[in-house]
C-alpha positions, 0 to 999 in steps of 0.5 A: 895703958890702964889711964891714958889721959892721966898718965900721958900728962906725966913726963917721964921724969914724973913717971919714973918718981911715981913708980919709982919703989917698983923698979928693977936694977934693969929697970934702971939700967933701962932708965938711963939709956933712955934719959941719955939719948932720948931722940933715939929711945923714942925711935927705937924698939923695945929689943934695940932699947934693951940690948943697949942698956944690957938686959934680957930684950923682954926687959923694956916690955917689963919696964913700960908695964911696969910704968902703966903703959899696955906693952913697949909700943905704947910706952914709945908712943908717950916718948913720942909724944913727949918729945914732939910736944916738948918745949926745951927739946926744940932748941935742939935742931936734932930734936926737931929733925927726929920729931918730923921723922916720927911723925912721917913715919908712916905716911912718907916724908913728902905727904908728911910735909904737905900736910903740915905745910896746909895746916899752918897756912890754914891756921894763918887764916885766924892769927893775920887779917887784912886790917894786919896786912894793910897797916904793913902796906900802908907803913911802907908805903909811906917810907922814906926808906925801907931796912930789912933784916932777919938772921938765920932761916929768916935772912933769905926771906929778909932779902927776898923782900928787899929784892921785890919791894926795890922792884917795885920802885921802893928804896929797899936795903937787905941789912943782912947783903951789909952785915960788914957795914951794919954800923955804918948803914945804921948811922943813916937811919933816921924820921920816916924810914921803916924798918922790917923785922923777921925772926923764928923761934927767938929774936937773935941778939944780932936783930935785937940791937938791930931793933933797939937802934933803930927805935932810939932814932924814931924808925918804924918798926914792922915784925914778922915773926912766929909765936916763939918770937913774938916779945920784942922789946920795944913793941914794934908799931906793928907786928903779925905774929903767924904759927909756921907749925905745931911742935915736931912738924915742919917749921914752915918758911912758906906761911911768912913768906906768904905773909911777905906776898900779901904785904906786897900785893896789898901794896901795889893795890894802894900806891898810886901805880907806883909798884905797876909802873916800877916793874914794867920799867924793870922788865923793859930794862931787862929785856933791853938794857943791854946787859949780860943775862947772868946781871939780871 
């Protein structure tokens, strides 16, 4: 490519409306195929491309020439790169499915994910602090009682969370276990109960409302959330905002799952020995309280 940084800053679309007098009817034939599927594009080579779109194979080669690249490879490296840094594109789960196979590639999917995962847990290091850690931990604490919630990928972590504060002798409801009787538990929300917001990528309309409730009825609102969902609307009283991975890598679960760990090891360092005392009580209970193993 004769000007990387320059041409790299194009879209395609951009690059298209720049060379625009110089192509071809193939070209075009060519241009079409790649604007309507260009997950695929940017996965296959240049012979693929040009036998779908119709033309001589050596056509794709003339085109990513033509728009400044060096040869097809590297035309498909800016389609590439296009994609996995693409904003809209990640609104489609097949988009963010096919930017993780192009970037494991060649190192192998498993690598691939580990080193993802490692570098949004480092980069977790920058975006949370202890001061962010305890103002949740002091918060909950203080509850009277604890709602959390989250939709989607986040309602796992949202009842994992309920699960391990109620261990830990708090009166912790996953709203997402009540979702038919989200109303109802609503209503008893109230002065000193907190409640525990996640949400990736956006916030849904379901948690929204969720949040707007409880604000209206003076309830704490703590969230975790990741870049793309950070407005919310009221503020929450506190909100740690954690990356879980750049555009086209593995959208981590273990970076606010690891957030979720710290609160509530943080929390068991400043209650007094209430969550220490709440869990050997459980584990005695466990062990001999008589009930069938598939209860506990």
């Amino acid at each position: 490519m004769t000007d990387n940084t320059e041409t790299t800053a194009f879209a395609l679309s951009d690059l298209i409306n720049r060379y625009s007098s110089q192509l071809t009817d193939a070209d075009t034939r060519l241009l079409d195929v790649l604007v309507r599927d260009p997950l695929r594009a940017a996965m296959e080579n240049g012979k693929d491309v040009s036998t779908r779109a119709g033309v001589h194979p050596a056509s794709a080669v003339r085109l990513a020439r033509r728009l400044g690249f060096k040869g097809y490879p590297e035309f498909r490296n800016f389609l590439r790169t296009s994609l996995t840094d693409g904003g809209n594109d990640f609104e489609s789960s097949a988009a963010r499915m096919a930017a993780r196979l192009m970037k494991a590639e060649n190192g192998g999917a498993l690598s691939s994910l580990i080193d993802s995962e490692i570098a949004a847990l480092n980069s977790l290091k920058s975006s949370a602090s202890d001061v962010d850690i305890r103002r949740f931990s002091e918060t909950l604490r203080d509850a009277k009682r604890i709602f959390v919630f989250g939709r989607g990928h986040a309602s796992s972590l949202s009842s994992l969370i309920a699960l391990r504060l109620a261990r830990s002798g708090y009166d912790a409801i996953d709203l997402g276990s009540r979702i038919h009787q989200l109303a109802e538990v609503m209503t008893l929300l109230g002065d000193g109960d907190v409640l525990w917001l996640l949400a990736f990528r956006k916030v849904p309309n379901l948690v929204d409302n969720v949040h707007k409730a409880a604000a209206a009825r003076s309830v704490k609102v703590l969230a975790l959330t990741d870049l793309q969902a950070a407005r919310m609307e009221p503020s929450p009283h506190y909100q740690i905002l954690a990356s879980r991975g750049q555009p086209g890598e593995s959208q981590s679960l273990v970076v606010p799952m690891t957030v979720a760990n710290a609160v509530i090891l943080d929390l068991a360092a400043i209650d007094n020995g209430r969550s220490i005392q709440s869990l050997a009580a459980f584990r005695q209970f466990r062990a001999n309280g008589g009930l069938p193993p598939s209860a506990v």
